[in-house]
N, C-alpha and C positions, 0 to 999 in steps of 0.2 A: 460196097459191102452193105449188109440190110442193119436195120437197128438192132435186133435180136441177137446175130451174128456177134457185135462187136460185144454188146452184154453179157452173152455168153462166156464170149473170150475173157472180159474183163473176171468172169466168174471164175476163171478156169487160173487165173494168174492168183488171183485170193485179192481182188482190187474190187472198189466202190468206187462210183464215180459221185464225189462230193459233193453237195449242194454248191451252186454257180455262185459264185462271188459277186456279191454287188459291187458296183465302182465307188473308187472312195476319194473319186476327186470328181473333176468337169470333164467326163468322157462317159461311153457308152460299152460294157461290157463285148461287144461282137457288132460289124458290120457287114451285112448283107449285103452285095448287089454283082450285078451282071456275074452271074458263076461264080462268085470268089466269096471267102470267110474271111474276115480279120479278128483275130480276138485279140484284146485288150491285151498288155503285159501282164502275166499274172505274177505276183507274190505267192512264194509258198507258205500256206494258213497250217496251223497246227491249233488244236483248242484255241482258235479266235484269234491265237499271233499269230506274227511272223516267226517261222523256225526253217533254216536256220538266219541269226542276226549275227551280224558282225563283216569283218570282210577274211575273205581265202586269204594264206598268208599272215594272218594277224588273230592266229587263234581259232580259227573254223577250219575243219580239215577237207581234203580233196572231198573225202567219200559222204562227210555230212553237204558239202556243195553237191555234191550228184546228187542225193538222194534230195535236197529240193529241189535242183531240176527237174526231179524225176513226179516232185510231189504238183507242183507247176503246171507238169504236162499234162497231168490229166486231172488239175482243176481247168487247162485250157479247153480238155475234151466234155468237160463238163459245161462248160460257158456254151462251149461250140452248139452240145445239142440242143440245147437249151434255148440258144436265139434261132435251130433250125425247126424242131419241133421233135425231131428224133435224129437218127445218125445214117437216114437213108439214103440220102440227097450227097451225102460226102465223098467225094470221089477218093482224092488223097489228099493228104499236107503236102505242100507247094515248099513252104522254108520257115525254120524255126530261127529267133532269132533270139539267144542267151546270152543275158547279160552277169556278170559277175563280178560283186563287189572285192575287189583285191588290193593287194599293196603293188606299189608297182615294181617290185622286183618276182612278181607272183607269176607265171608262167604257163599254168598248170588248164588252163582255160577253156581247151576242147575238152580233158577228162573231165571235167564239172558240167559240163555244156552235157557227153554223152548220155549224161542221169535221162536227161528229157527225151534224146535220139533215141535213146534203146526202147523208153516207156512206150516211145509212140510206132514204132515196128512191132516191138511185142505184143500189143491190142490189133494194130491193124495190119503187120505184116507187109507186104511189095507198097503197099498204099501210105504208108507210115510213111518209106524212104524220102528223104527230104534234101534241099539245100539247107546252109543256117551259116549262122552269122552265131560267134563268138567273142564279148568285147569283154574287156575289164571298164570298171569306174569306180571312182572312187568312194562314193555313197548310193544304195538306193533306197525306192519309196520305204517306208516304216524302218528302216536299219536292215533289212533281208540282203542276205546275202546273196540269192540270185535272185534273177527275174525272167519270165520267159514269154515269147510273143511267138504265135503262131498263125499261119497264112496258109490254106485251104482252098482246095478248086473243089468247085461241085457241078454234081449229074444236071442237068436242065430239070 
């Protein structure tokens, strides 16, 4: 897909793509090399926090965890162009990987996870389609309640 293309779409959904998240430990927002993307885990950011905080199960409901998966995805698409120079070069997501902070009797893990899967076929469509990995734990970074990692093949 071209850079434009996905802008467009993003336009077409009522979506911005956020300013890229600086990293807030010892890592590098996005790694580049031989055809592949890694971006970082992203935290979903709202006015500067984390939203949402807490864990599924314990007060945060399924649809507030989707919808930062969902917020997640495309601060990841945002990181993504960001370390590419545009969204030219991106073939498709490879495999998301959603973490969610839960209780352990919390179960609910792909519905939370989906927030991010749908964000990211909605903007890119057959290229979106991904593998993913959906785990529970018991805390993450800042108190967020998800966290999402994305992995990217790209055009030569």
């Amino acid at each position: 897909m071209r850079d434009e293309q996905i802008l467009a779409r993003l336009d077409e959904l009522g979506l911005a793509l956020p300013p890229p998240p600086a990293a807030i430990a010892a890592y590098v927002p996005c790694v580049v090399r031989e055809g592949m993307a890694w971006v970082a885990g992203q935290v979903p950011m709202a006015d500067g926090k984390p939203a949402p905080i807490g864990r599924l199960g314990d007060g945060v409901t399924v649809a507030d965890g989707a919808d930062g998966a969902r917020r997640a995805a495309l601060q990841a698409l945002a990181v993504l162009r960001d370390a590419l120079g545009s969204f030219d070069r991106l073939d498709r997501i490879v495999q998301v990987s959603v973490f969610v902070a839960a209780t352990a009797d919390f179960v609910e893990h792909p519905t939370v996870a989906n927030g991010a899967s749908e964000l990211l076929v909605d903007v890119l469509g057959e290229a979106g389609r991904h593998a993913r990995v959906a785990v529970g734990a018991t805390s993450l970074p800042l108190g967020a309640a998800v966290e999402v990692a994305v992995t990217a093949a790209l055009t030569p």
